[in-house]
C-alpha positions in Angstrom: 72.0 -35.1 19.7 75.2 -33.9 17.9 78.7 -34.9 19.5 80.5 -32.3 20.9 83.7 -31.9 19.6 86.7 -33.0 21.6 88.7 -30.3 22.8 92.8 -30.2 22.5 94.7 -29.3 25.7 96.8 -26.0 24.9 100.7 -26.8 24.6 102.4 -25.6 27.9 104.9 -22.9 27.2 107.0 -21.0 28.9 106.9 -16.9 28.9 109.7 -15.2 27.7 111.2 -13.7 31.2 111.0 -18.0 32.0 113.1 -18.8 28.8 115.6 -16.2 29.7 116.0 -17.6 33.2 116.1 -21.3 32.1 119.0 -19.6 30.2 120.8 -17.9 32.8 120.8 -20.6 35.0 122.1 -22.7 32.5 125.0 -20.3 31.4 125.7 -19.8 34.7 126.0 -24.0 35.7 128.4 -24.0 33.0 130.4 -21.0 34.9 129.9 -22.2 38.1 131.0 -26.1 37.2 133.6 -27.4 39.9 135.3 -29.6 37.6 136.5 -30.1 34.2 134.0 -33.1 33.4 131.1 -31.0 35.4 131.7 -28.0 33.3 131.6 -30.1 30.0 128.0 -31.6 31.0 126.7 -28.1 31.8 127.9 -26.2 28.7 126.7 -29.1 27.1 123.0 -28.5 28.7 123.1 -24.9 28.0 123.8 -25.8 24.3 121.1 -28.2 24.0 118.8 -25.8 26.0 119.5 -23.0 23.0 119.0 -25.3 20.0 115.7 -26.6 21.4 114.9 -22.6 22.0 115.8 -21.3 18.3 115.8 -24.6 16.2 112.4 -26.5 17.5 113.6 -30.4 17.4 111.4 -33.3 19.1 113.9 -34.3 22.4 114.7 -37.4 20.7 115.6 -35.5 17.3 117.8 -33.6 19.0 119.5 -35.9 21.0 120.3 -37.7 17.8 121.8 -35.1 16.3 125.7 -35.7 14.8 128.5 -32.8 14.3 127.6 -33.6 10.6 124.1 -32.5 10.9 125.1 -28.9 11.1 126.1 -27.0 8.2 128.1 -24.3 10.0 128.9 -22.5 6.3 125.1 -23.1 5.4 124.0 -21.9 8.8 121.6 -24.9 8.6 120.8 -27.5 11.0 119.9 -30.8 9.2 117.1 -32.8 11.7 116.7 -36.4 10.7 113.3 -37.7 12.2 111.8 -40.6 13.5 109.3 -43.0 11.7 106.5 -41.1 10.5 107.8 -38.2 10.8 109.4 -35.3 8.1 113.5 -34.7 7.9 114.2 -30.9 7.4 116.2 -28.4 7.2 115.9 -25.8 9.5 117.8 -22.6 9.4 120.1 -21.2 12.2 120.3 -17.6 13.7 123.7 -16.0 14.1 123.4 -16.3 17.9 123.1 -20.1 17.6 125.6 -20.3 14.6 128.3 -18.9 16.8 127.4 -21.4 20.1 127.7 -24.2 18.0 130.3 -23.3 16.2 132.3 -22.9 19.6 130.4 -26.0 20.9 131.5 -28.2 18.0 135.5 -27.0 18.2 137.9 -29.4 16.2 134.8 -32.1 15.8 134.3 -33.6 12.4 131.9 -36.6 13.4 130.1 -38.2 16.5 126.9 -37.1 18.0 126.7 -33.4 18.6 125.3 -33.8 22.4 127.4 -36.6 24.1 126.9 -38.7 27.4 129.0 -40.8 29.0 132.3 -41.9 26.6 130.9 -40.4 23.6 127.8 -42.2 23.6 124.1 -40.5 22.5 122.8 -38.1 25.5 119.5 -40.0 26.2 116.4 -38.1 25.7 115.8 -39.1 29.7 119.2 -37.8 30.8 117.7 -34.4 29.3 114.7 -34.6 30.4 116.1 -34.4 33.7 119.0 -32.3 33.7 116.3 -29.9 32.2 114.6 -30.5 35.3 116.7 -29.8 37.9 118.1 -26.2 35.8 114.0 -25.1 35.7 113.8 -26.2 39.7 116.6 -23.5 40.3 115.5 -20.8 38.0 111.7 -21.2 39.9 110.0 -22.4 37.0 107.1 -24.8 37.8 107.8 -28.4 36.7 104.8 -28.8 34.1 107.1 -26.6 32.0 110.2 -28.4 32.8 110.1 -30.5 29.4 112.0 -30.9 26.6 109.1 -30.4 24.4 108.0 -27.1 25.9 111.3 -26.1 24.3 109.6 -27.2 21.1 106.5 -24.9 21.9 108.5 -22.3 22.6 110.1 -22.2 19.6 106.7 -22.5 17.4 105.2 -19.9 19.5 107.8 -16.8 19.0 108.0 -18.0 15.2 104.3 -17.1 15.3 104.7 -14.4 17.4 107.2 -12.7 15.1 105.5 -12.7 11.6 105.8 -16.8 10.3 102.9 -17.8 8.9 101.4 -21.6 9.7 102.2 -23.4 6.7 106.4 -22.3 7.5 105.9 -23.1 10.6 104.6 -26.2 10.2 107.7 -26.5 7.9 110.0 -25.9 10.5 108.3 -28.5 12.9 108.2 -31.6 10.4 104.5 -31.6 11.3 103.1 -34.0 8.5 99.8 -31.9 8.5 98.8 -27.9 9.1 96.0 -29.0 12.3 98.5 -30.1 14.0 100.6 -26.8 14.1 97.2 -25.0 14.2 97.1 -25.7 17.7 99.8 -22.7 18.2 97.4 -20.1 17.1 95.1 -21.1 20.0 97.9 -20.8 22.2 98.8 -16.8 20.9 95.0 -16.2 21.2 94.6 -17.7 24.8 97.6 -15.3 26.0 96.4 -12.1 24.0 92.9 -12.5 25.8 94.1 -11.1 29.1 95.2 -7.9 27.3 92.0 -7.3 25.3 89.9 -7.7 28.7 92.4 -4.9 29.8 91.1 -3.0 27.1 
């Protein structure tokens, strides 16, 4: 009797009308903030929210991120990554160029994303400042995750022409199965529409 083979959960992701609420609600924290310190962690959330959109780091890649890391004339965002793992470089949009650009200011050094006196934002802290910004926008908690981000991101390059090998590029995956897991999520969405059909 042959094994059947075991079967990989699909990566939760969110749609696109979610992503552009998680945004909104985040841009509009940062407008809303009551205080000086408040509106600095919110701006600061909405940054973070935007690189993990459009740049795909792992939560604790990104929160290690420096100023120095981002090569603002290169348009390049340099992501150092964890044992085991692949350092990259992964190119930056325009729209992300220009946020970071505003978010870095005068900065030459430190971590890009900051806590508490200067100190790296811990992947936690995200995780649940992410949190609370998808509770208000409605999204349903399974989705509130840093990595969904990460999906996200993999998805729409996908979804927009990349083939698997850049991809897998972009996500330091260290082999293509791994990243092949995005073209079941693409084919699991599209299946609605050909039953339409």
């Amino acid at each position: 009797m042959s094994k059947r083979k075991k079967r990989h959960s699909l990566p939760v992701i969110l749609t696109p009308q979610e992503a552009a609420s998680l945004l909104t609600t985040a841009r509009s924290a940062a407008d809303d903030a009551s205080t000086p310190s408040k509106q600095l962690s919110a701006w600061r959330d909405f940054v973070m929210v935007e690189t993990g959109l459009l740049a795909g780091p792992r939560v604790s890649e990104l929160c290690d991120l420096k100023v120095n890391n981002v090569d603002l004339a290169g348009a390049t965002l340099s992501i150092v990554a964890g044992k085991g793992d692949r350092d990259r470089n992964v190119p930056i949009g325009k729209k992300l160029l220009k946020m970071l650009r505003e978010w870095i200011g005068e900065r030459t050094s430190g971590y890009l994303f900051q806590g508490p006196k200067g100190k790296r934002l811990s992947p936690r802290t995200f995780q649940l400042r992410l949190e609370a910004l998808a509770q208000t926008a409605g999204i349903d908690r399974k989705k509130a995750h840093p990595h969904v981000l990460r999906h996200v991101f993999a998805t729409q390059l996908l979804r927009t022409g990349a083939d698997l090998r850049e991809v897998m590029e972009l996500l330091g995956h260290a082999n293509l199965a791994t990243t092949a897991i995005y073209l079941h999520v693409l084919t699991e969405r599209l299946k609605p529409a050909v039953d339409r059909l």
